[in-house]
Backbone as XML, in Angstrom:
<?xml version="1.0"?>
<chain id="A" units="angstrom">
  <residue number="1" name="UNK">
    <atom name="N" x="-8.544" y="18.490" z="0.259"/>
    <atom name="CA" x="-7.305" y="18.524" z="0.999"/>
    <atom name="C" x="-6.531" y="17.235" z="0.712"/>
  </residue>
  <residue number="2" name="UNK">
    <atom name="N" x="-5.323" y="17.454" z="0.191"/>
    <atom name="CA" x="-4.411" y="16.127" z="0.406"/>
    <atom name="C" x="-3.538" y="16.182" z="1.120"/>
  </residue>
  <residue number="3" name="UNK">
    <atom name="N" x="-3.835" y="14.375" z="2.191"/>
    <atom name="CA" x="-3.097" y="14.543" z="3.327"/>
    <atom name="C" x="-1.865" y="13.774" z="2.574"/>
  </residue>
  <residue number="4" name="UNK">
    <atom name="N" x="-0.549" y="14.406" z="2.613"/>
    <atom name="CA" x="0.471" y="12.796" z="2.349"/>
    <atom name="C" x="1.283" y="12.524" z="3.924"/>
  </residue>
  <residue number="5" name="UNK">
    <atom name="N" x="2.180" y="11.285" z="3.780"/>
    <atom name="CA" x="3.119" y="11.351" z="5.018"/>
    <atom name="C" x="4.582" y="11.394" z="4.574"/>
  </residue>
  <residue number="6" name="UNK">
    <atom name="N" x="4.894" y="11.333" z="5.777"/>
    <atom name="CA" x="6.195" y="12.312" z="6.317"/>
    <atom name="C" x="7.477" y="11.685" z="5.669"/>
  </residue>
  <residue number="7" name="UNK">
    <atom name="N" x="8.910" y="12.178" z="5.175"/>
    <atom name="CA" x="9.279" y="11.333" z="4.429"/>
    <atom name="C" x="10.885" y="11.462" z="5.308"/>
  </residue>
  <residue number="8" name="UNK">
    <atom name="N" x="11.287" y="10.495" z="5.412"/>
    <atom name="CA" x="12.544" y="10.331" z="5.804"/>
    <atom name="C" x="13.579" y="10.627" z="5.320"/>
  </residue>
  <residue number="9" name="UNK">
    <atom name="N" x="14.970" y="11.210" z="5.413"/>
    <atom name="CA" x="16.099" y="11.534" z="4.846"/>
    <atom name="C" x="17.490" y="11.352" z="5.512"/>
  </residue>
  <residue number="10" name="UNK">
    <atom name="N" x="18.183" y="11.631" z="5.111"/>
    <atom name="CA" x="20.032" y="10.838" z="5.549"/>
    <atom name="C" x="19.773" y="11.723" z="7.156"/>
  </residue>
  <residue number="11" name="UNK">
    <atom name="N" x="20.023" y="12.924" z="6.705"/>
    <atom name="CA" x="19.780" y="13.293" z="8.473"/>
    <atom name="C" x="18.848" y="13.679" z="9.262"/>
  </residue>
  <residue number="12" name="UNK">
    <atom name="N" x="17.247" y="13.448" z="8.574"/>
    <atom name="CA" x="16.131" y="13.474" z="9.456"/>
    <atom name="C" x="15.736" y="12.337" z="9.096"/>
  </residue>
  <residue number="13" name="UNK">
    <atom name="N" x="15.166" y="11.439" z="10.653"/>
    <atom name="CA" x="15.217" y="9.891" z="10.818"/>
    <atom name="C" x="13.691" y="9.835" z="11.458"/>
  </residue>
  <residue number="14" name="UNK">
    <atom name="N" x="12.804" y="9.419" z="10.981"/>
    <atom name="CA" x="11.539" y="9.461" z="11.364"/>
    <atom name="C" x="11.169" y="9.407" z="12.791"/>
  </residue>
  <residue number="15" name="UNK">
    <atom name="N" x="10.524" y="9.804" z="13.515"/>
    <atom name="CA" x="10.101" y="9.569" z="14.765"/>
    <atom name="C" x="9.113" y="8.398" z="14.760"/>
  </residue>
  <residue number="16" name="UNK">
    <atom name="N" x="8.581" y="7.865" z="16.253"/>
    <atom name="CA" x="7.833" y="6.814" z="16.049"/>
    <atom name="C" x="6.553" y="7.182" z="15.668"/>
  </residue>
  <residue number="17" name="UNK">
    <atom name="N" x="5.897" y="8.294" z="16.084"/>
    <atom name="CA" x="4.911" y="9.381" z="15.831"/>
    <atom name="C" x="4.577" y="9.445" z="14.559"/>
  </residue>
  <residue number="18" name="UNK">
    <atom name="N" x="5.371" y="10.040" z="14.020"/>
    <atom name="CA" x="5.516" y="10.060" z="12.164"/>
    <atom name="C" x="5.593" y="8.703" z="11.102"/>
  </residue>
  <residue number="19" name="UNK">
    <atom name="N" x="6.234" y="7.623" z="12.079"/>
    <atom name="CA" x="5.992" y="6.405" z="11.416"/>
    <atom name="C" x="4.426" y="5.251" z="11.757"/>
  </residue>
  <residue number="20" name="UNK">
    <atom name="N" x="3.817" y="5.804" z="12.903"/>
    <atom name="CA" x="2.746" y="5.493" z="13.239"/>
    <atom name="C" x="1.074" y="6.280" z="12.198"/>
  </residue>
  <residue number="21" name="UNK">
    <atom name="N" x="1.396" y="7.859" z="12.220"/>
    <atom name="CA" x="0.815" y="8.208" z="11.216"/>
    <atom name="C" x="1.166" y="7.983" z="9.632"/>
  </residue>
  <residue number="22" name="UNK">
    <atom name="N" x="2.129" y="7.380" z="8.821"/>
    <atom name="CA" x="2.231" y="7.054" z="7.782"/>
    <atom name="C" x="1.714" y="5.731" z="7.884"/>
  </residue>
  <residue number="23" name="UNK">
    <atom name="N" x="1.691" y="5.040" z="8.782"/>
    <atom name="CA" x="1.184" y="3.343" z="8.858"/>
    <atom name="C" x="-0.775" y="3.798" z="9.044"/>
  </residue>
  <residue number="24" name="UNK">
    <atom name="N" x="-0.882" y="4.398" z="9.370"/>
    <atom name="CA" x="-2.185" y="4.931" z="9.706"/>
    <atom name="C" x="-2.837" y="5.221" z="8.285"/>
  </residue>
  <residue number="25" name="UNK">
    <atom name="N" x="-2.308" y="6.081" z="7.611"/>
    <atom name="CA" x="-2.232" y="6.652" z="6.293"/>
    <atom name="C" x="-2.778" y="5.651" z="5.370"/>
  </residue>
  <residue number="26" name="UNK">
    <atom name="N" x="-1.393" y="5.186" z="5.349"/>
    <atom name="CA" x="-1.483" y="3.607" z="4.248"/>
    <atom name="C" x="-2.704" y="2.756" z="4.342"/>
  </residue>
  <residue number="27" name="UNK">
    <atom name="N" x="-2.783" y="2.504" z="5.757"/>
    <atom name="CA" x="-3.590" y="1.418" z="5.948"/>
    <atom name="C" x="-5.198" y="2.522" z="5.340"/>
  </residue>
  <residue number="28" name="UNK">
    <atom name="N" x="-5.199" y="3.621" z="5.227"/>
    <atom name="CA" x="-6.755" y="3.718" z="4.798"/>
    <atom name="C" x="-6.323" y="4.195" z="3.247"/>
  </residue>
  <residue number="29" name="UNK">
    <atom name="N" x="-5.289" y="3.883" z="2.686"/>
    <atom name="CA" x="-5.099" y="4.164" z="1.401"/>
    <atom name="C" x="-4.881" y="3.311" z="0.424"/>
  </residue>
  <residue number="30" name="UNK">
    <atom name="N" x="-5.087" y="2.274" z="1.205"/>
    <atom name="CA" x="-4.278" y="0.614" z="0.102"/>
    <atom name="C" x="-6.011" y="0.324" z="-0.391"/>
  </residue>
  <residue number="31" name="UNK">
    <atom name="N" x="-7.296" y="0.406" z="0.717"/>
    <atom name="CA" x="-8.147" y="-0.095" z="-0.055"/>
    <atom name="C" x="-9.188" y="0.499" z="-1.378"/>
  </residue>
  <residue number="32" name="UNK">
    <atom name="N" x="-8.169" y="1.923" z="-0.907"/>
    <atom name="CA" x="-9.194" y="2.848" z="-1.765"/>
    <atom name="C" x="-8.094" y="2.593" z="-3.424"/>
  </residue>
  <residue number="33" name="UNK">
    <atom name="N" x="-7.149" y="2.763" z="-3.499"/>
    <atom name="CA" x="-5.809" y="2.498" z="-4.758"/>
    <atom name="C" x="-6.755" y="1.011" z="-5.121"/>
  </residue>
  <residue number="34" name="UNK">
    <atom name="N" x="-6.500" y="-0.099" z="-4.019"/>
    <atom name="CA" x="-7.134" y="-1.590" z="-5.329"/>
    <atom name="C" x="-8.111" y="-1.163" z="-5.658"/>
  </residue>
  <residue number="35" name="UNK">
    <atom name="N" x="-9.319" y="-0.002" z="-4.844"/>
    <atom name="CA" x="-10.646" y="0.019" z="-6.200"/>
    <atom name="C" x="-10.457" y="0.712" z="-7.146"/>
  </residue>
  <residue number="36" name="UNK">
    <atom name="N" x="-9.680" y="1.546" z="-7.547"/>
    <atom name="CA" x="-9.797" y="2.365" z="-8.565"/>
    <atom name="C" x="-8.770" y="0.965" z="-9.535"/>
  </residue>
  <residue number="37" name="UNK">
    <atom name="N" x="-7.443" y="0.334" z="-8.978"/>
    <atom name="CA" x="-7.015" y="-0.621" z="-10.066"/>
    <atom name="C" x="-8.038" y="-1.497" z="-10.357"/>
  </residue>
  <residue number="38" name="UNK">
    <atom name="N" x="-9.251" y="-2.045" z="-9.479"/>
    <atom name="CA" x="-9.861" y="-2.861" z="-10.000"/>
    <atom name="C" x="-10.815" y="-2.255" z="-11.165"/>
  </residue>
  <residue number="39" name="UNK">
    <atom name="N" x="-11.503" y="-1.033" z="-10.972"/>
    <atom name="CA" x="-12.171" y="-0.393" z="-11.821"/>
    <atom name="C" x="-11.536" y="-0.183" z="-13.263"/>
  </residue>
  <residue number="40" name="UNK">
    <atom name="N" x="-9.986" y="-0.209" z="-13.230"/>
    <atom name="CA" x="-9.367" y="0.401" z="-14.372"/>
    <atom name="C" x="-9.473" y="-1.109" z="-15.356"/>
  </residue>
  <residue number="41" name="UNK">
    <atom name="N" x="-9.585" y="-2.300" z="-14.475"/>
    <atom name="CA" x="-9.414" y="-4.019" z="-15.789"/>
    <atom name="C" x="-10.723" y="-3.752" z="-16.101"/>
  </residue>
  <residue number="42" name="UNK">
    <atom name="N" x="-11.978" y="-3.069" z="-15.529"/>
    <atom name="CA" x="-13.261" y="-3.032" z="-16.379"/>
    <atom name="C" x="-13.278" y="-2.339" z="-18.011"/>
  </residue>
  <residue number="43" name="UNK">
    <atom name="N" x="-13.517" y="-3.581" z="-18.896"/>
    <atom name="CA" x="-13.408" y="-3.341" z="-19.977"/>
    <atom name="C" x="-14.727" y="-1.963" z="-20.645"/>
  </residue>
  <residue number="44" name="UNK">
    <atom name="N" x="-15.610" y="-2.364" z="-19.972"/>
    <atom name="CA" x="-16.773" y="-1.646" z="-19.877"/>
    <atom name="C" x="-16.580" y="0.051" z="-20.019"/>
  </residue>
  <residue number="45" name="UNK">
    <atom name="N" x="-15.836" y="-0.232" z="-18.529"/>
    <atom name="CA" x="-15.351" y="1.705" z="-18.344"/>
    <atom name="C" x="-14.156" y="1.892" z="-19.085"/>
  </residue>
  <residue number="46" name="UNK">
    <atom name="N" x="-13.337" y="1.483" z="-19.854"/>
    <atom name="CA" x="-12.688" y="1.686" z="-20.853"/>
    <atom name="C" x="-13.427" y="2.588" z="-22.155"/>
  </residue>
  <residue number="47" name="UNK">
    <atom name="N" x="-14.652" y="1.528" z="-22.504"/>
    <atom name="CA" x="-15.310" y="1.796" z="-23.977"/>
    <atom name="C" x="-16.469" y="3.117" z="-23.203"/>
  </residue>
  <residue number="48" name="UNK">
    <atom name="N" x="-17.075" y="3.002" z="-22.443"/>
    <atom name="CA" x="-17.796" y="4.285" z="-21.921"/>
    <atom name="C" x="-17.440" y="5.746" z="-22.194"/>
  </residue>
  <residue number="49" name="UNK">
    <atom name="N" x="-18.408" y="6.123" z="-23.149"/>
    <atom name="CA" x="-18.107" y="7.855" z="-23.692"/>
    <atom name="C" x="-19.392" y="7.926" z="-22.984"/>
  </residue>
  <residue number="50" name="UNK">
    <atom name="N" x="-19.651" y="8.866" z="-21.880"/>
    <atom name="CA" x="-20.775" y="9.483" z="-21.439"/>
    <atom name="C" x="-20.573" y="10.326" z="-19.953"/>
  </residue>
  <residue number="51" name="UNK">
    <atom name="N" x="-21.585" y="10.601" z="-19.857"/>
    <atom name="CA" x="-21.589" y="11.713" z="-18.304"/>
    <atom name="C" x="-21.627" y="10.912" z="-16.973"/>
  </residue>
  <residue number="52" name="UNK">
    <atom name="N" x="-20.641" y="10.935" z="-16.261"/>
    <atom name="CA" x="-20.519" y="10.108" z="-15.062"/>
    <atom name="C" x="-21.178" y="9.508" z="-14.301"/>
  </residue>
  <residue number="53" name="UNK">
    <atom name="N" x="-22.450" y="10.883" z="-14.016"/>
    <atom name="CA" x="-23.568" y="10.462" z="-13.424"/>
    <atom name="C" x="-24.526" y="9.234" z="-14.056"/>
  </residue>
  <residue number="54" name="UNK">
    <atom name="N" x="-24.584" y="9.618" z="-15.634"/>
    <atom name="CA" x="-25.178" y="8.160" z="-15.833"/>
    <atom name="C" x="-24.249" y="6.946" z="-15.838"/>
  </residue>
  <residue number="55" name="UNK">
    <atom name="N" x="-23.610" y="7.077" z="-15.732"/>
    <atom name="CA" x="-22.643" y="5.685" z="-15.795"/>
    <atom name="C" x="-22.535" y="4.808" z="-14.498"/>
  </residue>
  <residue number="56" name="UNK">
    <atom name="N" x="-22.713" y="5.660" z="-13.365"/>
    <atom name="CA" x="-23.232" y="5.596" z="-12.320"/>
    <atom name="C" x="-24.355" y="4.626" z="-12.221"/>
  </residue>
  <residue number="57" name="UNK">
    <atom name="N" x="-25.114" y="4.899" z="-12.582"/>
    <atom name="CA" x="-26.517" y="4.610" z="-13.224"/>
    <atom name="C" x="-26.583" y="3.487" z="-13.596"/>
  </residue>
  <residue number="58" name="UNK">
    <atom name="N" x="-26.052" y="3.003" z="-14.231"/>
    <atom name="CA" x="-25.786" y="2.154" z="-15.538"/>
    <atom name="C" x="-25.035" y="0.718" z="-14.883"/>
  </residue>
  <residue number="59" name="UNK">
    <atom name="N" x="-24.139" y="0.877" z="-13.983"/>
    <atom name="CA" x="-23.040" y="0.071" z="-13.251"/>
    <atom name="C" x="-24.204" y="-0.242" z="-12.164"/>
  </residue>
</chain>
C-alpha cells in the first residue's frame, strides 16, 4: 500500500488535520529516503551482480 499526503491547491487550502498528517508522514519518511541515499554512495552495492539475499549476507 502507498500512503502519500494531501496536496494543496489555489482553491483547496489544507486543513490543520491534513497538514498534521503530512507532517506525520514526513517525519517517518525522511529516515527511511537518507538510508536508501546512504546505501546508494556504497561503492560496494554499485559493483554487486548477485541475488539479494546473499548480499544480505555478505553486508
Amino acid at each position: 500500500m502507498i500512503v502519500t499526503g494531501y496536496a494543496a491547491s489555489r482553491t483547496h487550502k489544507l486543513t490543520p488535520g491534513e497538514k498534521e498528517a503530512n507532517r506525520v508522514l514526513s517525519v517517518g519518511r525522511a529516515p527511511v529516503e537518507h538510508g536508501f541515499a546512504h546505501l546508494k554512495n556504497w561503492r560496494t552495492l554499485t559493483k554487486l551482480r548477485t541475488d539479494p539475499a546473499r548480499a544480505t549476507q555478505l553486508l
